[in-house]
C-alpha positions in Angstrom: -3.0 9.3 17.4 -2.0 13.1 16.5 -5.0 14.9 15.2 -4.3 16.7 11.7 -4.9 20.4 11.8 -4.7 21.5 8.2 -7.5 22.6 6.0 -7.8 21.7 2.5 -8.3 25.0 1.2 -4.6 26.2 2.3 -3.0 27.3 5.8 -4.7 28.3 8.6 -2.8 30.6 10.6 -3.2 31.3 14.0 -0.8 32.7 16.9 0.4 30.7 20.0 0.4 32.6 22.9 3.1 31.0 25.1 3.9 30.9 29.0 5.9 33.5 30.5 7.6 36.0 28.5 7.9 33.6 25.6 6.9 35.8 22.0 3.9 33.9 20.5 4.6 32.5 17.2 2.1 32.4 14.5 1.9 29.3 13.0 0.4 26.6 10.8 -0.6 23.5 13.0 -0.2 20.6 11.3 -0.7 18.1 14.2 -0.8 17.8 17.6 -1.2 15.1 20.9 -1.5 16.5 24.6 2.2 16.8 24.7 3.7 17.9 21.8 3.0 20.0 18.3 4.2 20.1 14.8 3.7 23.0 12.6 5.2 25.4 10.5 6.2 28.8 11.7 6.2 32.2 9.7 9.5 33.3 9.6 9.9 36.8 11.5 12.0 38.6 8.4 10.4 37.6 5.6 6.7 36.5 6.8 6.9 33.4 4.8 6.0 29.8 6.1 9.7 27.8 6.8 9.9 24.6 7.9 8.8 22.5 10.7 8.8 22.7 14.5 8.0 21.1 17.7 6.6 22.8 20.7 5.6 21.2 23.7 2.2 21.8 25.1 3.2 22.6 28.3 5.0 26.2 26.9 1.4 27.3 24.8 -1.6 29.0 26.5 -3.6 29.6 24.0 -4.0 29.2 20.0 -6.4 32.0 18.5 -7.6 31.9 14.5 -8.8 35.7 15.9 -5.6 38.1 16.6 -4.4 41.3 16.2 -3.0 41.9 12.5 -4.5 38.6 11.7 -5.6 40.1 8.0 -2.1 41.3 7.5 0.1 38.5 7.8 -2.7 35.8 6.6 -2.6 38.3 3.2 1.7 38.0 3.6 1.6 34.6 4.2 -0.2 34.6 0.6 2.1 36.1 -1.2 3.5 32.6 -1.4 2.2 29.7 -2.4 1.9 27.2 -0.1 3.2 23.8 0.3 3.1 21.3 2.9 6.9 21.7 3.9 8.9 18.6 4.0 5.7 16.2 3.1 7.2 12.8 4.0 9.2 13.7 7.0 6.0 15.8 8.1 4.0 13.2 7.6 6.5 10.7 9.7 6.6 13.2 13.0 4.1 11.2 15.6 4.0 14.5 18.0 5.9 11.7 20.3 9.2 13.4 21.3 11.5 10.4 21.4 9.8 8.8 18.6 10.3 12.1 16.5 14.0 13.0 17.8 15.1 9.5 16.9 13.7 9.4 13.2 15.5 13.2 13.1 18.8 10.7 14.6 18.4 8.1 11.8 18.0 10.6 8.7 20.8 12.8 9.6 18.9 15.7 10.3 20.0 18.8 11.6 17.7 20.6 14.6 17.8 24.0 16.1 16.5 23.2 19.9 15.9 26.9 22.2 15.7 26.5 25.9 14.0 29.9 25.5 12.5 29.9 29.5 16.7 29.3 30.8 18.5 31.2 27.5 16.4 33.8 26.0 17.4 34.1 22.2 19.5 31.5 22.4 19.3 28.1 20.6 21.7 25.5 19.8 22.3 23.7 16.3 23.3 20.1 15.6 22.7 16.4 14.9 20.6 14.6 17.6 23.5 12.6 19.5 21.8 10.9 22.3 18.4 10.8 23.6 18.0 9.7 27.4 14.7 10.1 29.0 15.4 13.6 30.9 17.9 14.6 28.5 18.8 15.6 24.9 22.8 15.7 23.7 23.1 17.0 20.6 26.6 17.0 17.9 26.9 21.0 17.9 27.3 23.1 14.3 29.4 26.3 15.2 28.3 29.8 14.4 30.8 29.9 12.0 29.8 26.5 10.4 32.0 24.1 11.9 30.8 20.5 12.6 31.2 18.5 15.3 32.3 21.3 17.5 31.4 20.2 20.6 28.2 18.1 22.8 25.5 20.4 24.3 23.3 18.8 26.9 19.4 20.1 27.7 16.8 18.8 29.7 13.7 18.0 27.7 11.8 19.8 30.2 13.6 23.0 29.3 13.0 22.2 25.4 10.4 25.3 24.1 11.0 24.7 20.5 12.7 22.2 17.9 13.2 23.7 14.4 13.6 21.4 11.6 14.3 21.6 8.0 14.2 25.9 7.7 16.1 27.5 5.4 18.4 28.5 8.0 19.3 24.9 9.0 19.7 23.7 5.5 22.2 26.4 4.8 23.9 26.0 7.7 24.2 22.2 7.3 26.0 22.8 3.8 28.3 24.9 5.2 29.1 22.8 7.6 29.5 19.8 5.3 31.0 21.9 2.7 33.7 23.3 5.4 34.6 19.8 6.7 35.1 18.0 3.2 31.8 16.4 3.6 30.1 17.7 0.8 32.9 17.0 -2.0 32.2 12.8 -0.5 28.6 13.3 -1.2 
């Protein structure tokens, strides 16, 4: 059973440190098992909360609630008020990868995965396609919005980071519906 990670008086935000040369990320925890994470990430730009995403255990060293700059981007993280992104889907992630990629599958949801450790800044966008037990194919979005554009294979062990549901994703998902006739059907 995940364990829940959120206060009730608002986010707690702490910073990953991750393996390697991976950046950390600082992050709301929502829940976690010894494999996998689910939590919201503050967006680099506009230090705001967006979103959900998955990080396997394997790629985090550390959490800390203690951090350099921890004051700061707790009081930017204020400026907006916080809520629980994506409540029902949130609360429908297990922290099980297959579970969680496969209920992503059935409600049509778009995913940016980053094999960050192979690809530096690099991730990939699309529907989940197929899920084997070494391997994720997803339905690729172009960078210019089109759909369909092509199957990208990764190994789940090179997975460092699922994004679901940020801004970025939903816009990119209307484009790509709007730009393939989709959207005018919907």
């Amino acid at each position: 059973m995940p364990s829940t990670m959120e206060q009730a008086t608002g986010p707690s935000l702490v910073r990953l440190s991750r393996v390697g040369d991976l950046e950390p990320l600082f992050c709301v925890l929502h829940q976690s098992t010894s494999s996998w994470i689910v939590a919201t990430e503050m967006s680099d730009d506009s230090l705001d909360l967006d979103g959900l995403c998955l990080l396997p255990t394997a790629t985090i060293r550390c959490f800390d609630r203690v951090f350099e700059d921890a004051d700061y981007y707790r009081a930017a993280v204020g400026a907006f008020a916080f809520v629980a992104p994506h409540g029902d889907l949130r609360e429908a992630l297990t922290c099980d990868l297959e579970t969680d990629l496969m209920l992503l599958a059935a409600r049509n949801i778009v995913v940016s995965v980053y094999p960050e450790l192979d690809e530096p800044d690099t991730c990939f966008v699309g529907w989940v396609h197929e899920l084997g037990a070494k391997e994720l194919v997803l339905d690729t979005i172009s960078s210019h919005g089109v759909a369909h554009d092509g199957l990208w294979r990764v190994a789940i062990e090179d997975i460092t980071k699922i994004e679901i549901g940020t801004r970025y994703l939903v816009a990119v998902t209307h484009a790509a519906r709007v730009l393939s006739g989709e959207a005018a059907n919907t």
